[in-house]
C-alpha atoms as a printed R data frame, in Angstrom:
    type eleno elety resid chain resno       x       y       z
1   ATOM     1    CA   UNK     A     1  -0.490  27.233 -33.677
2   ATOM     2    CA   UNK     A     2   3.108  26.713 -32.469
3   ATOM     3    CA   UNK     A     3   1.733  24.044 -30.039
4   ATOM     4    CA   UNK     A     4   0.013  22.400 -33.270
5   ATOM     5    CA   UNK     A     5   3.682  22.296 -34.700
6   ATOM     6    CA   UNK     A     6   5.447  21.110 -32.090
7   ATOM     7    CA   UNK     A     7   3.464  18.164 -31.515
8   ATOM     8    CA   UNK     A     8   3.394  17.807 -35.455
9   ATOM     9    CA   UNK     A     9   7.344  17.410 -34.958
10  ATOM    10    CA   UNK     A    10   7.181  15.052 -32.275
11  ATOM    11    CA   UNK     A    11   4.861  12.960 -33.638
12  ATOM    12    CA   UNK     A    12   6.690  12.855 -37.256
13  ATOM    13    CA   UNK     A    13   9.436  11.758 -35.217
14  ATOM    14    CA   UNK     A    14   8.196   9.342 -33.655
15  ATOM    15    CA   UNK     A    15   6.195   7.451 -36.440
16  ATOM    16    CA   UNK     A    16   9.142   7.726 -38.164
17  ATOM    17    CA   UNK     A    17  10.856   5.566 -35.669
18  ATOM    18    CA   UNK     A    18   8.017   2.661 -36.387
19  ATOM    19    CA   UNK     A    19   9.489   2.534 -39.949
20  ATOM    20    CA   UNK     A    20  13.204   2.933 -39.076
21  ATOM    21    CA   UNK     A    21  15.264  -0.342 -38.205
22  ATOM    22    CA   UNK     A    22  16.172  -0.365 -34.667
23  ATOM    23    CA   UNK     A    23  19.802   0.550 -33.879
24  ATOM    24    CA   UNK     A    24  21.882  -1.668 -31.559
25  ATOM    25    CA   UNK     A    25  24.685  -1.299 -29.233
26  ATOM    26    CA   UNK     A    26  27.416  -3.393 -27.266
27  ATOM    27    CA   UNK     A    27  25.895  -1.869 -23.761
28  ATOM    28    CA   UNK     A    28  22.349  -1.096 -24.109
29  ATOM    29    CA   UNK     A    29  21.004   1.906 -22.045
30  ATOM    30    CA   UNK     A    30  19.638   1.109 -18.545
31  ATOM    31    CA   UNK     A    31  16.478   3.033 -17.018
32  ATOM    32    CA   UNK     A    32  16.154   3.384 -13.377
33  ATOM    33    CA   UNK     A    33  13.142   5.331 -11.106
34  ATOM    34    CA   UNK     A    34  13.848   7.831  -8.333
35  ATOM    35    CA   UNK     A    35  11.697   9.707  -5.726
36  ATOM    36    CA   UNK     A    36  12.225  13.103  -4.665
37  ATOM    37    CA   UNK     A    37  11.327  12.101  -1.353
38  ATOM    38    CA   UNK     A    38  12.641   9.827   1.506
39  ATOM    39    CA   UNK     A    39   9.368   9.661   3.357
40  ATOM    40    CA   UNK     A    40   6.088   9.327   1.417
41  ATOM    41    CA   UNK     A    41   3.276  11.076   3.041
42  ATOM    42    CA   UNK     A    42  -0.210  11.103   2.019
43  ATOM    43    CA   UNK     A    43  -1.611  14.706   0.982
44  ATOM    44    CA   UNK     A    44   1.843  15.668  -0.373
45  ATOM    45    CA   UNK     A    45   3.821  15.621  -4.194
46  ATOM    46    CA   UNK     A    46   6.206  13.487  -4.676
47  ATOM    47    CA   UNK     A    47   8.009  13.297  -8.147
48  ATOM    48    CA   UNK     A    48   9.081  10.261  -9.793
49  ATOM    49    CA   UNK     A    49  12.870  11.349 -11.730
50  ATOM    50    CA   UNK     A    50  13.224   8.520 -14.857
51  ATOM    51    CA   UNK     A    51  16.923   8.619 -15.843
52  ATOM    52    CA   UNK     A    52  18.322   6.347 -18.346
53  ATOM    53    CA   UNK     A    53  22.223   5.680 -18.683
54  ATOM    54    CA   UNK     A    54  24.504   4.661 -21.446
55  ATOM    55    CA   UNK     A    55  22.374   6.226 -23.895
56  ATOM    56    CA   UNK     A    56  23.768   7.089 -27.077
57  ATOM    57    CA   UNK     A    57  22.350  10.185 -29.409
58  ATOM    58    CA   UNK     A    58  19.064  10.136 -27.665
59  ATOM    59    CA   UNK     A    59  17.421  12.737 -29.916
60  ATOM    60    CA   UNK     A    60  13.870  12.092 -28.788
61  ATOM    61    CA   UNK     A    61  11.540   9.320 -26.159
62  ATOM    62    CA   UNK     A    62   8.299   7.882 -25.540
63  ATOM    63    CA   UNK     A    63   8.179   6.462 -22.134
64  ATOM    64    CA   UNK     A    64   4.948   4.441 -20.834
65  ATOM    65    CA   UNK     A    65   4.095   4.496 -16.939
66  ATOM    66    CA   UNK     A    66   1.376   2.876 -14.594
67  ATOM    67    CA   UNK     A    67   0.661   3.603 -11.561
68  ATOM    68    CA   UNK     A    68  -2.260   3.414  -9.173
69  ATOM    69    CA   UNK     A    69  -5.089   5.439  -8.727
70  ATOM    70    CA   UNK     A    70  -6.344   4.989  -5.635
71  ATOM    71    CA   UNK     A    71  -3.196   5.890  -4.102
72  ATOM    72    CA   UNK     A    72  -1.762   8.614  -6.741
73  ATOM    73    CA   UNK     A    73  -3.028  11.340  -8.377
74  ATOM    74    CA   UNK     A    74  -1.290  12.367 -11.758
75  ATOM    75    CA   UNK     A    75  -0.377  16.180 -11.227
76  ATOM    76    CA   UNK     A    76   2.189  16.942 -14.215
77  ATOM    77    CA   UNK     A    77   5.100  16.293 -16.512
78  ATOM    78    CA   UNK     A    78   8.211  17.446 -17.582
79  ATOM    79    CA   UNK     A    79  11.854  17.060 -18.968
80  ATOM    80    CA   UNK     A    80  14.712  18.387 -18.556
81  ATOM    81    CA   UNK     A    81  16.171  17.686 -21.883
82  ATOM    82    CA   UNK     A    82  16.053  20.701 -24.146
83  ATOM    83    CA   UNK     A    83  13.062  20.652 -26.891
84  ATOM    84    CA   UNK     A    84   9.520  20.343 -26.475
85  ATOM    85    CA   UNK     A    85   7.465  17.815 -25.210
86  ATOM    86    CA   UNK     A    86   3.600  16.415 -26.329
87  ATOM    87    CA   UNK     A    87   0.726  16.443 -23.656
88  ATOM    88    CA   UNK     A    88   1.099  13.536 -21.571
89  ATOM    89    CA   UNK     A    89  -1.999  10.803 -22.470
90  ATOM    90    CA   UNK     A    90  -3.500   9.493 -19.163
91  ATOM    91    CA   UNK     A    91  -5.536   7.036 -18.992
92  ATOM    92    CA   UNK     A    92  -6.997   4.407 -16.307
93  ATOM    93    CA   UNK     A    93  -3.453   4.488 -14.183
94  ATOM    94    CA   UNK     A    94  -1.058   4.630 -17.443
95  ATOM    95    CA   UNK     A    95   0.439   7.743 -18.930
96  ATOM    96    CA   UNK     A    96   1.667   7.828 -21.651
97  ATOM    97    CA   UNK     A    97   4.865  10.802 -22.116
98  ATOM    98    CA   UNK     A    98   6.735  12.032 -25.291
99  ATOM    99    CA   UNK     A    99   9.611  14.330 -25.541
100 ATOM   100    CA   UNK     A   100  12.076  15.386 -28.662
101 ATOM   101    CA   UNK     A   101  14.923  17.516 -29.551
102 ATOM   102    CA   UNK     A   102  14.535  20.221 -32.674
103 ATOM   103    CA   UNK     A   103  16.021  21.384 -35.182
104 ATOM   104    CA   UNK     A   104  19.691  20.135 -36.750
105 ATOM   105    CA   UNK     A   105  21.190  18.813 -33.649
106 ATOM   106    CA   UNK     A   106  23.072  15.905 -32.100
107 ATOM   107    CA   UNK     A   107  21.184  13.469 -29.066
108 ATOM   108    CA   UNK     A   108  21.801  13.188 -25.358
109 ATOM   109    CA   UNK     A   109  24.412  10.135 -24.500
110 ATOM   110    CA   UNK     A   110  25.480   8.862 -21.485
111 ATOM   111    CA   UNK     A   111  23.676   9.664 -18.087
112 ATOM   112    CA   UNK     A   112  20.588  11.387 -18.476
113 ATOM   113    CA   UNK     A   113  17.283  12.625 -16.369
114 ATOM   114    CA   UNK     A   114  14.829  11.857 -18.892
115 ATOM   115    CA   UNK     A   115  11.555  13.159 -17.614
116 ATOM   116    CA   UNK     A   116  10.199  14.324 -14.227
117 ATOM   117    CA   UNK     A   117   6.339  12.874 -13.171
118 ATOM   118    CA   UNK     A   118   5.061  14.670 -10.128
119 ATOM   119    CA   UNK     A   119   1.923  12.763  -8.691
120 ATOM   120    CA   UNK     A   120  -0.482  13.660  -5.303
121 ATOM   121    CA   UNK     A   121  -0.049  10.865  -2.385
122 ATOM   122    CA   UNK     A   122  -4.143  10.768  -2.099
123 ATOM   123    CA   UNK     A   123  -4.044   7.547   0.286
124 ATOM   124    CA   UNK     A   124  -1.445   5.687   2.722
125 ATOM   125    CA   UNK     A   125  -0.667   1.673   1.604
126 ATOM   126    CA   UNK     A   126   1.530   0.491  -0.389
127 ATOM   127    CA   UNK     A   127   1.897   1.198  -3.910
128 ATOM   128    CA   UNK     A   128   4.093   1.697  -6.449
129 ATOM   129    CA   UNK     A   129   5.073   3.616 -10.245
130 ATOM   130    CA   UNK     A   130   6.342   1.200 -12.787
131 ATOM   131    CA   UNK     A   131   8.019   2.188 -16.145
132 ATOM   132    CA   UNK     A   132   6.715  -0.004 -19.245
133 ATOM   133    CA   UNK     A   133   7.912   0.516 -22.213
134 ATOM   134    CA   UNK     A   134  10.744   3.218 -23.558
135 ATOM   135    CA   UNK     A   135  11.234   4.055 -27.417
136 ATOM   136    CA   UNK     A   136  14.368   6.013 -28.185
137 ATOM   137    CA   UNK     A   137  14.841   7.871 -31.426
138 ATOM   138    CA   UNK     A   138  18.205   9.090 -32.677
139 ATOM   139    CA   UNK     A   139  18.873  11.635 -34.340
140 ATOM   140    CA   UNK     A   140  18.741  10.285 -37.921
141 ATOM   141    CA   UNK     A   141  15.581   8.466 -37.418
142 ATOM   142    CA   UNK     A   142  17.317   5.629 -35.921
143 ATOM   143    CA   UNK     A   143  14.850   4.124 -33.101
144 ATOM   144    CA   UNK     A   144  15.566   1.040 -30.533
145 ATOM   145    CA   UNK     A   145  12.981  -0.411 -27.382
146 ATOM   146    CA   UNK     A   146  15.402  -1.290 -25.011
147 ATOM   147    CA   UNK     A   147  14.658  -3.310 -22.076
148 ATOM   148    CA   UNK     A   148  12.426  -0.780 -19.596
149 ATOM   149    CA   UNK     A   149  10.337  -3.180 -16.913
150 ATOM   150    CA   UNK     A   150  11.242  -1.273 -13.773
151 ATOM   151    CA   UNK     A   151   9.578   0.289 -10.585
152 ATOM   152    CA   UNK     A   152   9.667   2.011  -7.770
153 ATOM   153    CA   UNK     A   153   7.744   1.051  -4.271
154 ATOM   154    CA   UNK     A   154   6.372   3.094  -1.847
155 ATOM   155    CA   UNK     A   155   4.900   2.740   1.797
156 ATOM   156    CA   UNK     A   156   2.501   6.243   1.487
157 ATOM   157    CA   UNK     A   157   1.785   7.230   5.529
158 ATOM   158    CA   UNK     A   158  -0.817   9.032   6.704
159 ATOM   159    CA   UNK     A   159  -0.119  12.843   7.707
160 ATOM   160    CA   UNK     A   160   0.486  12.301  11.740
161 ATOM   161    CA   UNK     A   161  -2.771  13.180  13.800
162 ATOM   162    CA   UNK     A   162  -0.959  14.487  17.436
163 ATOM   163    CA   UNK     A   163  -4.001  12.830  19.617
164 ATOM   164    CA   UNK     A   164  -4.962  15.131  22.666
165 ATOM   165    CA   UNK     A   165  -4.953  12.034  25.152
166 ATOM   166    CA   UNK     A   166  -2.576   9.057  24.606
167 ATOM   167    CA   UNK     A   167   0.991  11.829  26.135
168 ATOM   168    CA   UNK     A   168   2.447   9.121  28.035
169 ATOM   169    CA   UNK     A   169   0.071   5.921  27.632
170 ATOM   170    CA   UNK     A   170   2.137   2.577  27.545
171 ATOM   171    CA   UNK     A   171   0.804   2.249  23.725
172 ATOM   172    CA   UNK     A   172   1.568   5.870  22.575
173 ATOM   173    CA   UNK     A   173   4.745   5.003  20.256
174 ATOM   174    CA   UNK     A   174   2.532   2.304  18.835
175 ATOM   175    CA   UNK     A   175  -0.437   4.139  18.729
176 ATOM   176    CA   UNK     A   176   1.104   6.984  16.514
177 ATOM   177    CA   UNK     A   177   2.797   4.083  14.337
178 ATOM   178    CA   UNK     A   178  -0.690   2.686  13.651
179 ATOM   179    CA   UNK     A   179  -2.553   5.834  13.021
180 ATOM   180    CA   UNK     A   180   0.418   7.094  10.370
181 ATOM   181    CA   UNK     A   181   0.738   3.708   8.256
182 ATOM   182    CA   UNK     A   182  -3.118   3.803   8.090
183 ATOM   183    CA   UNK     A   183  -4.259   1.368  10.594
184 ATOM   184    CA   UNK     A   184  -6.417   3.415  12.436
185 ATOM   185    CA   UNK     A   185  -7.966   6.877  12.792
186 ATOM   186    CA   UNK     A   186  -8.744   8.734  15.879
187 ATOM   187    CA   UNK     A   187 -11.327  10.984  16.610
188 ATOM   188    CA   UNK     A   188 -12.956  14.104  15.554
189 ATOM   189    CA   UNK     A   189 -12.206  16.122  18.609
190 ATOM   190    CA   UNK     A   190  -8.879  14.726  18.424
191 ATOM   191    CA   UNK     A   191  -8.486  12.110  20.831
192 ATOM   192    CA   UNK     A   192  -7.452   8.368  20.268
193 ATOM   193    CA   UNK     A   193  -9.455   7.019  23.258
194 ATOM   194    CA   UNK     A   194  -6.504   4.467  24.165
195 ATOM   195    CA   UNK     A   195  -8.735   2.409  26.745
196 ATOM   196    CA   UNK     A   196 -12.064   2.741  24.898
197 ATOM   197    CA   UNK     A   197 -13.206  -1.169  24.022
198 ATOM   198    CA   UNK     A   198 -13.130  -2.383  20.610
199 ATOM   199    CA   UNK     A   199 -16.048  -3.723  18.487
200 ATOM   200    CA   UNK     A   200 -15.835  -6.911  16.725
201 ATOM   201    CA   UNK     A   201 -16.460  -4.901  13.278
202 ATOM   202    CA   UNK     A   202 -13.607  -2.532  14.689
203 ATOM   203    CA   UNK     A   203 -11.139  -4.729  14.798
204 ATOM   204    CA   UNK     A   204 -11.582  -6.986  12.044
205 ATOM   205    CA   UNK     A   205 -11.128  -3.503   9.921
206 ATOM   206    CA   UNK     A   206  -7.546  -2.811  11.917
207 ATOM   207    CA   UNK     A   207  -6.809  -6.656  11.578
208 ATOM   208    CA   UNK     A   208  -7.510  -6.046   7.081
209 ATOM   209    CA   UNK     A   209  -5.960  -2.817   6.502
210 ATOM   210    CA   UNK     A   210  -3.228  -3.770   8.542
211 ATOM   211    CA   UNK     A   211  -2.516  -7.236   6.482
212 ATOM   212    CA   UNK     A   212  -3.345  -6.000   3.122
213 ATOM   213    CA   UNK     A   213  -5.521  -9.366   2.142
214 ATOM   214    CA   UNK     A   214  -6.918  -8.992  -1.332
215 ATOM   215    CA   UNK     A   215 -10.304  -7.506  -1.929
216 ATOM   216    CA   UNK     A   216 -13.038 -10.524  -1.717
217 ATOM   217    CA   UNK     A   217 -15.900  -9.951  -4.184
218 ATOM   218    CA   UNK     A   218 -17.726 -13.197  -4.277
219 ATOM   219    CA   UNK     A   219 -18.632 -13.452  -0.672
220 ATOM   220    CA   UNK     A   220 -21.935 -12.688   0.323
221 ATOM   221    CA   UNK     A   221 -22.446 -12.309   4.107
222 ATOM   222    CA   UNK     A   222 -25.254 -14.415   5.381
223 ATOM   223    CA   UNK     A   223 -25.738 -13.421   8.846
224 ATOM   224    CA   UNK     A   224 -28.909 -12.942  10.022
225 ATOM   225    CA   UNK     A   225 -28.105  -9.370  11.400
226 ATOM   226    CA   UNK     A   226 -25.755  -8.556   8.082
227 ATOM   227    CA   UNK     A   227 -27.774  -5.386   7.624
228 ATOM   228    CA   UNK     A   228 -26.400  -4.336  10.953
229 ATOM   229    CA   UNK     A   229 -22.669  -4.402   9.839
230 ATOM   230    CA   UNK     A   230 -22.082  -0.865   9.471
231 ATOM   231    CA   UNK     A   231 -21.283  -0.170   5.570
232 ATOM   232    CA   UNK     A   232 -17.105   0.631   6.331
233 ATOM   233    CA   UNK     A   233 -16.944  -2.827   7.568
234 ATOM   234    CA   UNK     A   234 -18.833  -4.727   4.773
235 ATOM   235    CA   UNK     A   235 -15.579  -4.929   2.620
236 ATOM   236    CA   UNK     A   236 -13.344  -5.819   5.731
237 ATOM   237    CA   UNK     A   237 -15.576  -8.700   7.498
238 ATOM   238    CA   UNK     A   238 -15.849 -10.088   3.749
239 ATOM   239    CA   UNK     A   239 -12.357 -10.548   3.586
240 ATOM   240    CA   UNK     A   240 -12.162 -11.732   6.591
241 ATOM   241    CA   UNK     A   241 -14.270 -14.538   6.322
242 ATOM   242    CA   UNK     A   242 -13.133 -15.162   2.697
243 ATOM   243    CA   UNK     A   243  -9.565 -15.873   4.662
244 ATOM   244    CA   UNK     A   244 -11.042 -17.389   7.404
245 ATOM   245    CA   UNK     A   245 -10.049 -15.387  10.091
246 ATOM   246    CA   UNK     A   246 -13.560 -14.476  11.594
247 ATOM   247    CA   UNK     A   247 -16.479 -16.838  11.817
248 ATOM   248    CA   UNK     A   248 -20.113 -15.772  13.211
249 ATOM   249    CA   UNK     A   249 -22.015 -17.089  16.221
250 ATOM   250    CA   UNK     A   250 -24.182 -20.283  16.422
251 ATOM   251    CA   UNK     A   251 -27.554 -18.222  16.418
252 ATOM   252    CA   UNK     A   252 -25.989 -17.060  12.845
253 ATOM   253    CA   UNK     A   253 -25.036 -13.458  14.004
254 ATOM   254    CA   UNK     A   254 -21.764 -11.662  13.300
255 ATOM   255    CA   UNK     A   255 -22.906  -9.284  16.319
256 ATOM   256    CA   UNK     A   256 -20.652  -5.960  14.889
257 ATOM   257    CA   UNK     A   257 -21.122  -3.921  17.749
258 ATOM   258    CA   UNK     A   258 -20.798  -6.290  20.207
259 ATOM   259    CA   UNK     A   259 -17.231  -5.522  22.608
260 ATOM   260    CA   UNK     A   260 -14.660  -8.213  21.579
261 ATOM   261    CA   UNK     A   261 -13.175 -10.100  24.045
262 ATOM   262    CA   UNK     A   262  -9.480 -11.192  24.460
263 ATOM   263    CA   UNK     A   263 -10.111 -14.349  23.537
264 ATOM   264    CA   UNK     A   264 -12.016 -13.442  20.617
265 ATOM   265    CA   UNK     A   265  -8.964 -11.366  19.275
266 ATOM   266    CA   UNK     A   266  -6.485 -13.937  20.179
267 ATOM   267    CA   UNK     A   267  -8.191 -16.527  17.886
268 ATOM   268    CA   UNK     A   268  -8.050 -14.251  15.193
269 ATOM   269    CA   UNK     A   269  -4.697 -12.851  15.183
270 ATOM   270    CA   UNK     A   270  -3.562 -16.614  15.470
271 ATOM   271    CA   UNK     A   271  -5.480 -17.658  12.454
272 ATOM   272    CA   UNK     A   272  -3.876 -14.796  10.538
273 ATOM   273    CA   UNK     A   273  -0.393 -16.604  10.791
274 ATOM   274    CA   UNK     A   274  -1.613 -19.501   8.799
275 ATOM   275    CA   UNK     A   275  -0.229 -22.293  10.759
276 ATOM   276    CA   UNK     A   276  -1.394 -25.428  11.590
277 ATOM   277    CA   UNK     A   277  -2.335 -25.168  15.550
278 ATOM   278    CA   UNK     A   278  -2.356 -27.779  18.004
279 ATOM   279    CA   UNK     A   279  -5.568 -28.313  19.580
280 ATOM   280    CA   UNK     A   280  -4.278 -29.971  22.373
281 ATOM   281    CA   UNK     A   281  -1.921 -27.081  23.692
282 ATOM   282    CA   UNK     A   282  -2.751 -25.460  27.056
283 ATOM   283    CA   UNK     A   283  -1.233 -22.149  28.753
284 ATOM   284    CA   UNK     A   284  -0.120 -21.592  32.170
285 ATOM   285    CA   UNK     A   285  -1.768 -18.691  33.011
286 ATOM   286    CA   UNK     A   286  -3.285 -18.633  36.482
287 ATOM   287    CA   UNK     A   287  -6.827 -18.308  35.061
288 ATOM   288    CA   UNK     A   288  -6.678 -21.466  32.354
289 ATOM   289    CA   UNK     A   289  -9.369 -22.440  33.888
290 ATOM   290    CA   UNK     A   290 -11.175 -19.413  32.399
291 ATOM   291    CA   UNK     A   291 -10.294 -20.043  29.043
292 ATOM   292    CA   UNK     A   292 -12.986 -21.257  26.933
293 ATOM   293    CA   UNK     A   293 -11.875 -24.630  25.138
294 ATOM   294    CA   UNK     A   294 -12.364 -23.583  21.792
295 ATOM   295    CA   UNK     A   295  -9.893 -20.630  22.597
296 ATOM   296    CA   UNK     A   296  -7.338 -22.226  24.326
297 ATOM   297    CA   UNK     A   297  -5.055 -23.594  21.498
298 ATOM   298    CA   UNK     A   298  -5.150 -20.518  19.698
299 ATOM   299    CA   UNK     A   299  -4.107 -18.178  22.749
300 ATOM   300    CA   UNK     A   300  -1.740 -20.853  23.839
301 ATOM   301    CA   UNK     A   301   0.131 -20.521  19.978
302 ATOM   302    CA   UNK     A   302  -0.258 -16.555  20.435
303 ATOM   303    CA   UNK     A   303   1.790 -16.184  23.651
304 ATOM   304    CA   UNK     A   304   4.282 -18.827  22.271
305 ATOM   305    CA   UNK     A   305   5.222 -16.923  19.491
306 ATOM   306    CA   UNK     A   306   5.032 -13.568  21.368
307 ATOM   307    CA   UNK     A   307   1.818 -12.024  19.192
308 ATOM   308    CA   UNK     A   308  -0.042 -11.890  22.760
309 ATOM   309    CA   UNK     A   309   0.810 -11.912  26.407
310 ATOM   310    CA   UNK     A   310  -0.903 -11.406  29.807
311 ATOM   311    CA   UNK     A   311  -2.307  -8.342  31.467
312 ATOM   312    CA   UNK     A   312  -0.500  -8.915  34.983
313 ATOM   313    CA   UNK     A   313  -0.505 -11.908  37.904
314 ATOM   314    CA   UNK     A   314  -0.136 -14.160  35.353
315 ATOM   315    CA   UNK     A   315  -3.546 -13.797  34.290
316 ATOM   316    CA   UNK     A   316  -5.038 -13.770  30.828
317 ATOM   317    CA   UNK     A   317  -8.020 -12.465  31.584
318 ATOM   318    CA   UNK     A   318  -9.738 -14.117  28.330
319 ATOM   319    CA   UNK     A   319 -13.276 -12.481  28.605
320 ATOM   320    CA   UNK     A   320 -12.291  -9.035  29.073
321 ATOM   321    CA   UNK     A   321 -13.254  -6.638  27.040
322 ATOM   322    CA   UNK     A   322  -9.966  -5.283  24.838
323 ATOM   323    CA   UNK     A   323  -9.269  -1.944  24.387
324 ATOM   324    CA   UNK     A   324  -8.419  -0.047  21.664
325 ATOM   325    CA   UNK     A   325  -4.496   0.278  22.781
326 ATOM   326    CA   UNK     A   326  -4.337  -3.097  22.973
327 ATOM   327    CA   UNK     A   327  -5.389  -3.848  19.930
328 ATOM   328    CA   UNK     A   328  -3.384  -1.401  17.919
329 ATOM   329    CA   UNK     A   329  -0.336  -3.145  19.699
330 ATOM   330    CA   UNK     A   330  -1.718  -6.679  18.827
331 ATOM   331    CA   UNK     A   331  -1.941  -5.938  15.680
332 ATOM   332    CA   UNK     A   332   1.526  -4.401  14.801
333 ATOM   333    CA   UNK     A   333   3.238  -7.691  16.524
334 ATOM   334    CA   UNK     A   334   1.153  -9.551  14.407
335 ATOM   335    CA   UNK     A   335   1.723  -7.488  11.297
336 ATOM   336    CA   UNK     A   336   5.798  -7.409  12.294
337 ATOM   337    CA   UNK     A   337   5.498 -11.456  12.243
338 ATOM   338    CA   UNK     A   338   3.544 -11.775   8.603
339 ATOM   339    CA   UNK     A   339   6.158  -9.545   7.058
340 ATOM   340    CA   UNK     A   340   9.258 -11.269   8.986
């Protein structure tokens, strides 16, 4: 019952405020969004603080939020402001939160922590919480929508995995880098498996969730041996192809499983840079001679600008099988180079 008449109050209040004529000032108030942490970690809360300043006889809010869903899970709401507040409406990634004063009183003014969201980091990426819309009431039915269009960004990491077997690998800083920003997983018994080769459906999953491409959803695969793609590669190998980064064989294959080679990896962290290449360049590696033609350019551009480089005796080594550390490093050169 006293629920029933609290959000009767709030809700009086706030239709009110449709009717009222909106009240102006020379400074309008300005709304900013704060996290309670530094680090964002996936499987932890973080709470999103909205404050607003210069704010003048705030006697009750409305505040709209979005946010995403596949990377946050709504947990709660609150303010600090004394009064009561109306269930929060959630919907599809937007909540919608409501908050008033009672009684015979005057409105907050000045600097003010309007309302607390706490949401569940449920996946790492990027992502972000962005405030919509904010109706202020007075406290004599006096209501205003100030300007409210801000957000706040985050970078959610994975929870660190401490892998039984990379302690003292050349790759292990980058390794653990990878693993936390969502690149790659290890293992369930714990291990990374630094020198284990890579599959061509392996890596063109690292190369997507490490460059963030948009989701492709009009690209059918047409390889012959497309039912052979495992099914957590479909998406990846899609949007590959939609950016052309990957191409099949000439038999029509995509071959998943098959090991990729150097070169093979080399052509398609090049083509991820989206520069023109020249097809006449040539390398200087010892074993040039070893470099299949339609590979050359490509691994000639990735040494240049310092995305690839030699495995020792100034050798290339282009049909070698790469390994999963080398890889992982590849790919955070190449991913430091986008983003430059």
């Amino acid at each position: 019952m006293i629920n029933r008449a609290i959000a009767g109050i709030l809700t009086f209040v706030l239709l009110l405020s449709y009717f009222a004529p909106a009240a102006s000032a020379e400074s309008g108030p300005v709304f900013t969004l704060t996290a309670s942490e530094d680090r964002a970690v996936a499987g932890r809360n973080i709470r999103v603080i909205v404050t607003g300043e210069h704010l003048q006889d705030m006697y009750g809010f409305e505040i709209q939020l979005t946010y995403d869903k596949s990377r946050l899970e709504y947990k709660g709401a609150k303010s600090a402001v004394s009064g009561f507040s109306v269930p929060v409406h959630e919907e599809e990634g937007r909540l919608l939160f409501a908050h008033t004063k009672v009684g015979r009183t005057n409105g907050e003014s000045g600097k003010v922590e309007m309302a607390e969201i706490t949401f569940r980091m449920i996946a790492a990426g990027k992502t972000s919480v962005e405030l919509k819309k904010v109706k202020l009431v007075s406290s004599d039915i006096m209501a205003q929508e100030p300007k409210a269009d801000v957000r706040i960004d985050f970078d959610i990491t994975r929870q660190l995995q401490a892998f039984t077997d990379i302690s003292g690998h050349w790759a292990e800083g980058n390794i653990d880098k990878a693993a936390s920003i969502g690149i790659v997983d290890g293992y369930p018994d714990g291990t990374f498996r630094p020198q284990q080769f890579v599959t061509r459906a392996e890596f063109t999953a690292m190369l997507i969730r490490a460059l963030s491409l948009p989701q492709a959803t009009d690209i059918a695969l047409e390889f012959t041996d497309s039912p052979h793609i495992p099914s957590w590669a479909v998406s990846a190998v899609s949007q590959a192809i939609s950016a052309g980064i990957v191409t099949g064989y000439e038999d029509h294959t995509f071959r998943a499983s098959k090991h990729i080679n150097r070169a093979e990896m080399a052509v398609m962290a090049t083509r991820t840079l989206g520069v023109p290449i020249d097809s006449g360049k040539t390398t200087s590696f010892a074993d040039d001679s070893e470099i299949p033609s339609w590979a050359s350019p490509f691994i000639a551009h990735a040494v240049e600008v310092g995305i690839m480089q030699g495995r020792g005796n100034n050798r290339f080594v282009p049909k070698a099988n790469a390994t999963r550390a080398e890889a992982v490093t590849l790919i955070l050169t190449l991913q430091s180079s986008v983003n430059a």
